[in-house]
C-alpha positions as CSV (number, residue, x, y, z in Angstrom):
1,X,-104.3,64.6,61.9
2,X,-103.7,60.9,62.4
3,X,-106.8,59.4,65.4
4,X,-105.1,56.6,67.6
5,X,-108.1,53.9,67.9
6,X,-108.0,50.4,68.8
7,X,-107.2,47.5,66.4
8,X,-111.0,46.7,66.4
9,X,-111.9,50.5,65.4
10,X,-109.5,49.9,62.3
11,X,-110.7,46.6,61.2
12,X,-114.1,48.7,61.3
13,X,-113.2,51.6,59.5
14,X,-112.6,48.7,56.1
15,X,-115.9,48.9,53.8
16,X,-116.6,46.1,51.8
17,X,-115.0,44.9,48.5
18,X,-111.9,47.5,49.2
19,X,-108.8,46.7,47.7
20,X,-106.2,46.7,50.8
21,X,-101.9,47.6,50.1
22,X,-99.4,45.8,52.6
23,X,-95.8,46.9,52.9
24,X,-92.8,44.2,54.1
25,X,-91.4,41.1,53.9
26,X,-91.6,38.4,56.4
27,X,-93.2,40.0,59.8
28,X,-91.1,42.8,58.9
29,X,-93.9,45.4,58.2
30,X,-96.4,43.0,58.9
31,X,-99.6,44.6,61.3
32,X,-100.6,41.5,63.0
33,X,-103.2,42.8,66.0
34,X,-104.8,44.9,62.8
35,X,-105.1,41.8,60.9
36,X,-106.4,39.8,63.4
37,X,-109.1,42.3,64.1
38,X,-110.2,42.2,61.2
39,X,-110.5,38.5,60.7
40,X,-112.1,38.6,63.8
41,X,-114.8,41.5,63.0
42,X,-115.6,39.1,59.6
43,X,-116.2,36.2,61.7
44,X,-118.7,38.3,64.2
45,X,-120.6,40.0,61.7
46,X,-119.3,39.2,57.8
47,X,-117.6,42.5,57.4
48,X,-115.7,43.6,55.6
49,X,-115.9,41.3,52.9
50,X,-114.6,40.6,49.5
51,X,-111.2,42.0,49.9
52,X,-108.8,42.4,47.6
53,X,-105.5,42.1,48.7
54,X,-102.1,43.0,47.1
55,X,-98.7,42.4,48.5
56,X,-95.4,42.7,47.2
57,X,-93.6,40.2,49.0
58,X,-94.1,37.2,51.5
59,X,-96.1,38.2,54.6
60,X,-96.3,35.4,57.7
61,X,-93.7,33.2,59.4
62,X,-94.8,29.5,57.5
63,X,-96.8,29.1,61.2
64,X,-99.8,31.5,62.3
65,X,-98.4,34.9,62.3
66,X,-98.8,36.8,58.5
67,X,-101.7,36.9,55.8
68,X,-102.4,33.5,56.9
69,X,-104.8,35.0,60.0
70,X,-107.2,36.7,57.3
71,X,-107.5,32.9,55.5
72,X,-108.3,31.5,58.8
73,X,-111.8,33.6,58.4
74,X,-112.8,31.0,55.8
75,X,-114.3,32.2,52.4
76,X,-115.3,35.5,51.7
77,X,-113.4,38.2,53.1
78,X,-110.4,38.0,50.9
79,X,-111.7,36.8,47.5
80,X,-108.8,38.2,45.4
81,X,-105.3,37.7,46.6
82,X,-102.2,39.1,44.2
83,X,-98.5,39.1,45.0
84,X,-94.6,38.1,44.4
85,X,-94.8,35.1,47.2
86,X,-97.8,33.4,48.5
87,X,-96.4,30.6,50.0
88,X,-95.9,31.8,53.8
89,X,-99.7,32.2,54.1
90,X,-101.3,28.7,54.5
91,X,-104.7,29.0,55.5
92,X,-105.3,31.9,52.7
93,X,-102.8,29.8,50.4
94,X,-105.2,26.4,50.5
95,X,-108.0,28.7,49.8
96,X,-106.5,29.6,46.4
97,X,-105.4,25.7,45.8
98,X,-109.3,24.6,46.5
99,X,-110.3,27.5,44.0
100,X,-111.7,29.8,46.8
101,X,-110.3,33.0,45.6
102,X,-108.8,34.5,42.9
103,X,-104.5,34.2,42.8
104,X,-102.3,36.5,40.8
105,X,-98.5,36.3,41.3
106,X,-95.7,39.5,39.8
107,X,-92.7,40.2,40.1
108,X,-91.8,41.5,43.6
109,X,-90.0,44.6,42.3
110,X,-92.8,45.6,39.8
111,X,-95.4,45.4,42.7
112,X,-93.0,47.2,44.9
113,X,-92.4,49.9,41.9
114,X,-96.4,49.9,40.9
115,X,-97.2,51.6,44.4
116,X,-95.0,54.6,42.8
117,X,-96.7,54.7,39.9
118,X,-100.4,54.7,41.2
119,X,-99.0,57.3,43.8
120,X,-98.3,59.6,41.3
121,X,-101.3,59.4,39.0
122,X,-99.5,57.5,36.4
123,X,-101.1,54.7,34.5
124,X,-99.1,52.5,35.4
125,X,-95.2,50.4,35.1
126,X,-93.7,49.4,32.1
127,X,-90.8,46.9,32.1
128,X,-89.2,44.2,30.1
129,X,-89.4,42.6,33.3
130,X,-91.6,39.2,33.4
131,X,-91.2,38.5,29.8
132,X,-91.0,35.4,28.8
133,X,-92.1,33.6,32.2
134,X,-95.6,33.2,33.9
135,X,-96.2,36.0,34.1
136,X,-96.3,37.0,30.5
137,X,-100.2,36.7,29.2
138,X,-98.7,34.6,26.5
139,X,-98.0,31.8,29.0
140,X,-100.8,32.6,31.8
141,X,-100.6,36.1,33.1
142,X,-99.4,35.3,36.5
143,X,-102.6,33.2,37.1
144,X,-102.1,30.6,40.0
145,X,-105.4,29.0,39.9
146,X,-108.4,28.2,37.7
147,X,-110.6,30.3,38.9
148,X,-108.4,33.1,38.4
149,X,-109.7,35.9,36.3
150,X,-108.4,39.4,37.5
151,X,-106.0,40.4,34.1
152,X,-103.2,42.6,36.2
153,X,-100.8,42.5,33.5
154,X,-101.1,43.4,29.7
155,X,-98.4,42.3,26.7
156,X,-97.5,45.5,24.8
157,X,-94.9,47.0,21.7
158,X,-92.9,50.3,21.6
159,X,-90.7,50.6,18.7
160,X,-91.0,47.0,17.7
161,X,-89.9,46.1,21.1
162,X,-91.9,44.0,23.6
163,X,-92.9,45.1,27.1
164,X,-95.3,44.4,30.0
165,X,-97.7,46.8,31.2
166,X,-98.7,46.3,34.7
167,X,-101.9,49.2,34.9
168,X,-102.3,50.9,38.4
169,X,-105.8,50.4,40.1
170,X,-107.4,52.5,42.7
171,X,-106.3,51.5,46.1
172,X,-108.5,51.8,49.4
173,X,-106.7,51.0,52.5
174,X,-103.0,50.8,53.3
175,X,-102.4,48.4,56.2
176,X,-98.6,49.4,57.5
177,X,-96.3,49.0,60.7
178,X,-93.9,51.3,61.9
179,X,-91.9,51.3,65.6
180,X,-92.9,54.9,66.8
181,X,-95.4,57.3,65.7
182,X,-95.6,60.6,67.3
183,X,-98.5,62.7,68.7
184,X,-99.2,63.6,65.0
185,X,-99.0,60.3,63.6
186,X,-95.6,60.6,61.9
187,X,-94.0,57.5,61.5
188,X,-90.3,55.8,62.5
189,X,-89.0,52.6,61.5
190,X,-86.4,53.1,64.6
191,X,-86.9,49.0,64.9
192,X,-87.3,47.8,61.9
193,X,-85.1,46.6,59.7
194,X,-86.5,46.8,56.4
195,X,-87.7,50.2,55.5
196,X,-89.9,48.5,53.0
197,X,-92.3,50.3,50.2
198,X,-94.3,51.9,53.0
199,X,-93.8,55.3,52.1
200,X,-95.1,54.5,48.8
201,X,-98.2,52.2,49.8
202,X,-99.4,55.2,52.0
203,X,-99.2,58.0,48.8
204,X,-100.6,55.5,46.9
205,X,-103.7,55.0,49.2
206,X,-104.4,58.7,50.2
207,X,-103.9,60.0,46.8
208,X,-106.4,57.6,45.5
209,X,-109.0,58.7,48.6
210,X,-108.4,56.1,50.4
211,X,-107.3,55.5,54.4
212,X,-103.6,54.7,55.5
213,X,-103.7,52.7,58.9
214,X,-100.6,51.8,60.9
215,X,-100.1,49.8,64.0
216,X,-96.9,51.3,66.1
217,X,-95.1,49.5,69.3
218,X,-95.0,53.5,71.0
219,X,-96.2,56.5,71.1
220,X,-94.2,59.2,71.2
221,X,-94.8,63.6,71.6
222,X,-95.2,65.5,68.9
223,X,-91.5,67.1,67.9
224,X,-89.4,64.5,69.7
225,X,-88.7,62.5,67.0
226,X,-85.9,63.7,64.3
227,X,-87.5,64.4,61.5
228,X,-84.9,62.3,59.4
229,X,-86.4,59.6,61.5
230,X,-89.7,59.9,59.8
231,X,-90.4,57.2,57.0
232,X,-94.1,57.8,56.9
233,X,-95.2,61.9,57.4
234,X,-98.6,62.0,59.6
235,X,-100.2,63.8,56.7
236,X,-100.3,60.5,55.1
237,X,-101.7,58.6,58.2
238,X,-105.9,58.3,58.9
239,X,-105.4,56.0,62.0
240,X,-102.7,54.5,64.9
241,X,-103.2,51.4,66.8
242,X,-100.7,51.3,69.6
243,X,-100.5,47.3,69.2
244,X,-101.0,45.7,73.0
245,X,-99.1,42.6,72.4
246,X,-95.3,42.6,71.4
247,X,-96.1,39.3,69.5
248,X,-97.2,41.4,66.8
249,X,-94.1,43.8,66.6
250,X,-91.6,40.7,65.6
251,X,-88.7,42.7,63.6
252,X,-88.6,39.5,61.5
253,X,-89.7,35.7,61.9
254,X,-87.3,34.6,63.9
255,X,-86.5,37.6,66.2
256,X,-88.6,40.0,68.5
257,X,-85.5,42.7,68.1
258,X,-82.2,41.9,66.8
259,X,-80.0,45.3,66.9
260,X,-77.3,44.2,64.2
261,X,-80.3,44.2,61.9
262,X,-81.5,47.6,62.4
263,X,-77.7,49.3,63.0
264,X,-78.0,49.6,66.4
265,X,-75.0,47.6,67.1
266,X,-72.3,45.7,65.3
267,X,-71.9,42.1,65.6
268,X,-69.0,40.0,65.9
269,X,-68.9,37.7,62.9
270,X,-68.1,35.0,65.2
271,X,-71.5,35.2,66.6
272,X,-73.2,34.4,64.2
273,X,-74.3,30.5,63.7
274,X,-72.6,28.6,60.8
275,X,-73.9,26.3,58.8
276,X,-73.8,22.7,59.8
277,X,-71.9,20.0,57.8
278,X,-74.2,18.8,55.2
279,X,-75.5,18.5,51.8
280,X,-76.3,22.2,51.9
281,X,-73.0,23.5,53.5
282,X,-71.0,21.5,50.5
283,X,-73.3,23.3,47.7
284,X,-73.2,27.1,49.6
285,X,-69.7,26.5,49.5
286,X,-69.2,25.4,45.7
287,X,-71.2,28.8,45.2
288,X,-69.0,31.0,47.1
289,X,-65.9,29.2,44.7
290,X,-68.0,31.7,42.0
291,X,-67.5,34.9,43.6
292,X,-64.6,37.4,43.1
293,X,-63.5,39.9,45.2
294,X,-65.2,43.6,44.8
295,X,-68.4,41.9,43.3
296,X,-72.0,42.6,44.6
297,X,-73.4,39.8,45.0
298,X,-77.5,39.2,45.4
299,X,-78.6,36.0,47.5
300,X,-81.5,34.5,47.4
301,X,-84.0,32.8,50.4
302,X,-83.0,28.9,51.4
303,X,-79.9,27.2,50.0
304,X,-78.4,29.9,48.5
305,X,-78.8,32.1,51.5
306,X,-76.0,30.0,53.2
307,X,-73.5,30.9,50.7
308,X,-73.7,34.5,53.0
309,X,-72.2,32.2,56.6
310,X,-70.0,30.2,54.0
311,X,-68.3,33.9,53.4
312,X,-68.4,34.8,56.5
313,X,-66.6,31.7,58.3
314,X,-63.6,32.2,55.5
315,X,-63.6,35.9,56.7
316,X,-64.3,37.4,53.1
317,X,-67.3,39.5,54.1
318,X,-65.9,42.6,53.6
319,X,-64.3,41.3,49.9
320,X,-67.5,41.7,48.7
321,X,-70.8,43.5,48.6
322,X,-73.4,41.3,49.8
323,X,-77.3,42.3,49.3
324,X,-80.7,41.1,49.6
325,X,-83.4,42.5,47.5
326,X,-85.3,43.9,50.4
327,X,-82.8,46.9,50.8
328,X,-79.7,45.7,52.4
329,X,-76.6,46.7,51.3
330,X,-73.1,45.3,52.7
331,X,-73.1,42.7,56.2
332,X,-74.1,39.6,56.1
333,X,-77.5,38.7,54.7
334,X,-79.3,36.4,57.5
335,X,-81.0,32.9,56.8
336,X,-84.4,32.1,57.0
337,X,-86.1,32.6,59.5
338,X,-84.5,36.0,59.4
339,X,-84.4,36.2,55.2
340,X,-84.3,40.2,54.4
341,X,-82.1,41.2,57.4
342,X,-78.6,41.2,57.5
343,X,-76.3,41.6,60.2
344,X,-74.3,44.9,60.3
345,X,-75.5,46.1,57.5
346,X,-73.4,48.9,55.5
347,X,-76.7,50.9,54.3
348,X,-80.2,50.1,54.2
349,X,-82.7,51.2,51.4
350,X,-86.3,51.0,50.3
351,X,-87.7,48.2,48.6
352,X,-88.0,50.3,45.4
353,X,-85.3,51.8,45.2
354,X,-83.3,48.5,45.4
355,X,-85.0,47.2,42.8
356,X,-84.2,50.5,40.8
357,X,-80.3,49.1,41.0
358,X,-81.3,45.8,40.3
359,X,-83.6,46.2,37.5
360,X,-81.0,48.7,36.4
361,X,-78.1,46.1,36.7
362,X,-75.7,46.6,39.6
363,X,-75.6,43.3,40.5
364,X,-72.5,41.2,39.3
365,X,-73.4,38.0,40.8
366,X,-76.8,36.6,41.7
367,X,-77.1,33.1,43.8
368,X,-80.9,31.7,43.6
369,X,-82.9,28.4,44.5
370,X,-83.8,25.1,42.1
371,X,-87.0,23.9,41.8
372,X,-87.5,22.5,39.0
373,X,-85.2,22.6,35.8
374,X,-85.7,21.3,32.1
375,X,-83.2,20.0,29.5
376,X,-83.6,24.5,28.3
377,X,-82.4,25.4,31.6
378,X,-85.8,27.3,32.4
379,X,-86.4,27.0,36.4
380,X,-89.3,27.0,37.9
381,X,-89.8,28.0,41.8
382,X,-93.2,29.9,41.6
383,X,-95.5,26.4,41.5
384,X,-95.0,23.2,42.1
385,X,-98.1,20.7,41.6
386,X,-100.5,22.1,43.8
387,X,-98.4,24.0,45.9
388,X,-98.5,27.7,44.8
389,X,-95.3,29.9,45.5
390,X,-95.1,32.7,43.2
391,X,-91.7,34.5,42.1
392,X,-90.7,36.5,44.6
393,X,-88.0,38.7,43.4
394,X,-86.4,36.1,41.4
395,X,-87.9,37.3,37.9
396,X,-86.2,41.0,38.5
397,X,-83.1,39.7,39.7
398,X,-81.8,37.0,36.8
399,X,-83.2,39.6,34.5
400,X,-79.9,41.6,34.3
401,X,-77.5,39.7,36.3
402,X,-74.3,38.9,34.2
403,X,-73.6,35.8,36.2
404,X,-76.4,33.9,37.5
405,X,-76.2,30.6,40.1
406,X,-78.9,28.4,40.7
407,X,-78.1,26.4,43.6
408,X,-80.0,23.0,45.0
409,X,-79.9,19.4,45.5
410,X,-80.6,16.7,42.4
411,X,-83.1,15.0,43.6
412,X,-85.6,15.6,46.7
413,X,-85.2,13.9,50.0
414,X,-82.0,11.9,49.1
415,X,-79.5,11.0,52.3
416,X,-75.9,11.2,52.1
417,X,-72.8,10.7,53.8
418,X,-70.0,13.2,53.4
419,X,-66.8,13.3,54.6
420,X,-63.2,12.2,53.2
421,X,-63.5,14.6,50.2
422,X,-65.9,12.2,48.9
423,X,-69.9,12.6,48.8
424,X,-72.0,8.8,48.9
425,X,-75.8,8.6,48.2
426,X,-77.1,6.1,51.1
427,X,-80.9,6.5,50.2
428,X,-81.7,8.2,46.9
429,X,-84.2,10.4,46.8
430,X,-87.7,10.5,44.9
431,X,-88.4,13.7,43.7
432,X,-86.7,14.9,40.9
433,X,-86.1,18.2,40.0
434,X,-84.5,18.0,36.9
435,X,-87.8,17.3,34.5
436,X,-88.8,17.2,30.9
437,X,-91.1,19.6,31.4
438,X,-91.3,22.4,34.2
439,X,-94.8,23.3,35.7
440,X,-94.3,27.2,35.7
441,X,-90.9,28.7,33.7
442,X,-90.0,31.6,36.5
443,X,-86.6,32.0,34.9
444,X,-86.8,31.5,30.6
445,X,-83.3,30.9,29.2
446,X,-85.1,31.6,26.0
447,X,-85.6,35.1,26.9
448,X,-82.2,35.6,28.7
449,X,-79.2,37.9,27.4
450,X,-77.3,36.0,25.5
451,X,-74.2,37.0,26.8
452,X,-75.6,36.2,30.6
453,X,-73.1,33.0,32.7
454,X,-75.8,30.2,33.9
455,X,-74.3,27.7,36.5
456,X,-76.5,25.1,38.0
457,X,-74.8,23.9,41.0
458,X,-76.2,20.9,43.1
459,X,-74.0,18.1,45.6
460,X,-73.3,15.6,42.8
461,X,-72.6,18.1,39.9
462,X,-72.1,21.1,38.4
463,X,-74.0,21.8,35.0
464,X,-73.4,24.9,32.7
465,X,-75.9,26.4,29.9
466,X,-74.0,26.0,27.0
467,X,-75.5,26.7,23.4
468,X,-78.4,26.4,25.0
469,X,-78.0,23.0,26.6
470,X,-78.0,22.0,30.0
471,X,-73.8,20.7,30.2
472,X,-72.3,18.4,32.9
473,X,-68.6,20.0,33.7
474,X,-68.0,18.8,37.2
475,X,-68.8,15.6,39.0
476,X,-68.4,15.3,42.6
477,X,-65.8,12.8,43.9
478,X,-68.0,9.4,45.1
479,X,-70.7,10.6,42.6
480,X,-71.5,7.5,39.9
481,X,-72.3,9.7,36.7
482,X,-75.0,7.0,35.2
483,X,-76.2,5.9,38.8
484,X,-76.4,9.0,40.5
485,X,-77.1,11.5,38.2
486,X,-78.4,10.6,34.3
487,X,-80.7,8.3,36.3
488,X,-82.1,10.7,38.7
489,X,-82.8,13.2,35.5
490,X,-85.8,12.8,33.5
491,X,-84.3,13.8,30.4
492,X,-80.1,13.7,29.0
493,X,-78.0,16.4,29.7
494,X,-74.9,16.9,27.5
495,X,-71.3,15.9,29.6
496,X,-68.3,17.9,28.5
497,X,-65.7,16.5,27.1
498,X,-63.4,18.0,29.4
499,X,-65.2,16.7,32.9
500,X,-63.5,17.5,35.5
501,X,-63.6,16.6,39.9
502,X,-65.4,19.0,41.8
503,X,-63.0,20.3,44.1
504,X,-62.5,17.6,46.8
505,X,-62.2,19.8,49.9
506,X,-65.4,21.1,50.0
507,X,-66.3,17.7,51.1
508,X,-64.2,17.4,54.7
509,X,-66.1,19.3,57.5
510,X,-63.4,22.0,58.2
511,X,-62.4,24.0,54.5
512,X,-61.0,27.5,54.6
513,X,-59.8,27.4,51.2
514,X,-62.1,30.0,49.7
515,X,-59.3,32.5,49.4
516,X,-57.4,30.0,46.6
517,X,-60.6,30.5,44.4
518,X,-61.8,34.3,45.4
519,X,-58.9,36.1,43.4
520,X,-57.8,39.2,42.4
521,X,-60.7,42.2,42.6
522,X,-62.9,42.1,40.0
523,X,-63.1,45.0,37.3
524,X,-66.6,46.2,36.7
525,X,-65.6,47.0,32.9
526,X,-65.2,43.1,33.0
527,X,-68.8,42.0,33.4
């Protein structure tokens, strides 16, 4: 039976050089007063030490709340660090950039998968997914640093086909977070709204001998909670900390408790905020021009997470399926800093099993972030220069999307003025995102299928990947093409011969034409 102790008992209860299992995305999941303690307990005595921690998604809220709080223990207690996104975590992220410890970054839904895999004794996952990209051993192994030398994923061939192996490793310690758990330590989510892969984390850790230890908001009797309720059984669970500050039960990072996320309550459309006039509203709304009715679409964190309010101030959310690849199914997919909720969601799944349909290929329509893009088309968002992102679950989700948008500005802190149907540059920018050469290649048009749709949409033009060339085939009205975009490009692209306007309305501040371009239902026979 599950003992209820004290954040500080928990953090004791970690032995040295264990390798520690999160579960969630954002604060969603994330056990803050546990995590604290035990950065604090390292800084009193040096224990534990030489962690190894593995996450499957991004943990923290870009501030002080997440991983982050076990970097700010200085060197030494977490020495290797592996995960899809590493970028919300900034005192545990310089520590990687100055060499520190050890960085790995996978694919978010082969972590989240992997935990199944160890749980059930297997030896491990094996997936096309990650070929190609950074994450192949061909082209670094998922290595984000020099001193990087854990090997977590292996290159393999089954009937002369290629495949990554990611091997399973004994896990130690689970660190979870749940709303309730009862007298016998079973675990609800009641408030959470991302299931997660907790389930999984915790069969993973006890079936490898290790401890499963969850903070909880309440406590609850044994027997009054439904047992449908129960995400995590108490058979799982070594230890409870009742967390004393509700700072550390945020549902995401923006929001203590939002009931539209959870299904608690259904929220007026109306309600929620749109998306101001800008650089960003024109491109989310150039995305949406993409999408057919009856298609399920997946959207990505930043830019292309406004395409979600775009849809929902034309009043076409319930045209299409709108997901997020943290389990929500149908609503409207939130914005940072809420990215992985969705208001009035239609169902809500695990982790794993969404990346079972994705993997799979449900999706029709996936709308994801530039960083940097070459003259192939490969796109790079995992790492920058120094600054180290990882994948998230981008790798997984243009693996076998049929139609995939890539969504961003030209160039990097450029100002504008819009309005008129017409879009002027008034400072250009200097970073420039389309290069000769990316740093990382996160998505690899040379691995794609070929009969996958690539559309790189940004405020000046839209490009297509034609015969493997990066093709101008809109320009937006007030856009020079040599001026504002062959100069702003480190390398040529092709323009078609057929060039045509962007559409000039998407460039006044009031639209509500994403009907004309929506159409008839799509057919899924017609992928």
């Amino acid at each position: 039976m599950a003992k209820f102790v004290s954040a500080k008992e928990a953090a004791q209860c970690i032995t040295d050089h264990a390798t520690v299992a999160l579960a969630g995305l954002g604060l969603a999941g994330w056990p803050e007063e546990i995590a604290c303690a035990i950065r604090d307990n390292y800084k009193e005595c040096g224990h534990p030490a030489d962690l190894a921690l593995r996450q499957g998604s991004a943990m923290g809220d870009w501030r002080d709340r997440g991983v982050t709080v076990l970097g700010e223990a200085g060197e030494g207690l977490i020495t290797r660090w592996s995960g899809a996104h590493v970028g919300s975590a900034f005192a545990l992220n310089k520590l990687a950039v100055e060499n520190k410890l050890q960085c790995t970054c996978l694919p978010q839904g082969c972590i989240v998968n992997l935990w199944r895999e160890i749980a059930a004794g297997r030896p491990g996952l094996l997936t096309k997914v990650g070929l190609g990209t950074f994450v192949d051993p061909r082209f670094g192994g998922g290595k984000m640093n020099e001193c990087t030398t854990e090997e977590l994923v292996r290159l393999t061939e089954i009937d002369g086909e290629e495949y990554l192996f990611y091997p399973s490793f004994k896990l130690d310690v689970a660190l979870l977070r749940g709303t309730i758990a009862d007298e016998n330590g079973n675990i609800s989510f009641a408030h959470e709204s991302i299931l997660n892969e907790g389930l999984a984390v915790a069969t993973a850790a006890h079936n490898c001998g290790g401890i499963v230890i969850v903070q909880v908001e309440y406590m609850a009797k044994a027997g009054t909670l439904h047992p449908k309720e129960i995400k995590i059984p108490g058979i799982l669970v070594d230890y409870v900390v009742i967390a004393q500050d509700k700072r550390a039960c945020w549902q995401t990072e923006g929001v203590y408790y939002e009931p539209a996320f959870n299904g608690d309550i259904k929220k007026p459309v109306d309600h929620i905020a749109p998306v101001p006039f800008d650089v960003r509203k024109v491109i989310a709304r150039r995305c949406a021009m993409e999408l057919k009715k009856g298609e399920t679409i997946n959207l990505g964190v930043g830019m292309a997470a406004d395409t979600a309010s775009i849809i929902a101030e034309e009043g076409f959310q319930n045209d299409v399926i709108m997901t997020t690849e943290s389990g929500m199914i149908g609503g409207v997919p939130a914005a940072l800093p809420n990215f992985g909720s969705a208001y009035n969601p239609e169902a809500i799944v695990d982790h794993g099993a969404m990346f079972d349909m994705i993997d799979g290929g449900f999706l029709d329509v996936t709308i994801l972030g530039i960083g940097e893009i070459d003259k192939y088309g490969n796109n790079n968002v995992s790492k920058m220069g120094n600054r180290l992102t990882g994948p998230g679950g981008f790798i997984n989700i243009t693996q076998k999307t049929p139609k995939v948008i890539f969504c961003g500005t030209l160039v990097g802190k450029a100002k504008y003025r819009l309005g008129d149907g017409k879009i002027t540059v008034t400072q250009e920018g200097k970073i420039k995102k389309f290069v000769n050469r990316v740093g990382q290649i996160t998505y690899s048009t040379r691995y794609k299928d070929p009969e996958q749709e690539v559309i790189y949409i940004t405020e000046r033009c839209v490009m297509k990947l034609i015969n493997h060339q990066l093709t101008i085939t809109e320009i937006a009205p007030g856009i020079d093409l040599e001026k504002d975009i062959m100069n702003c490009m480190e390398f040529e692209p092709v323009v078609a011969d057929n060039l045509k306007v962007m559409d000039p309305k998407i460039f006044f501040e009031e639209w509500g034409r994403l009907g004309d371009y929506m159409g008839k239902e799509a057919k899924k026979d017609e992928k």
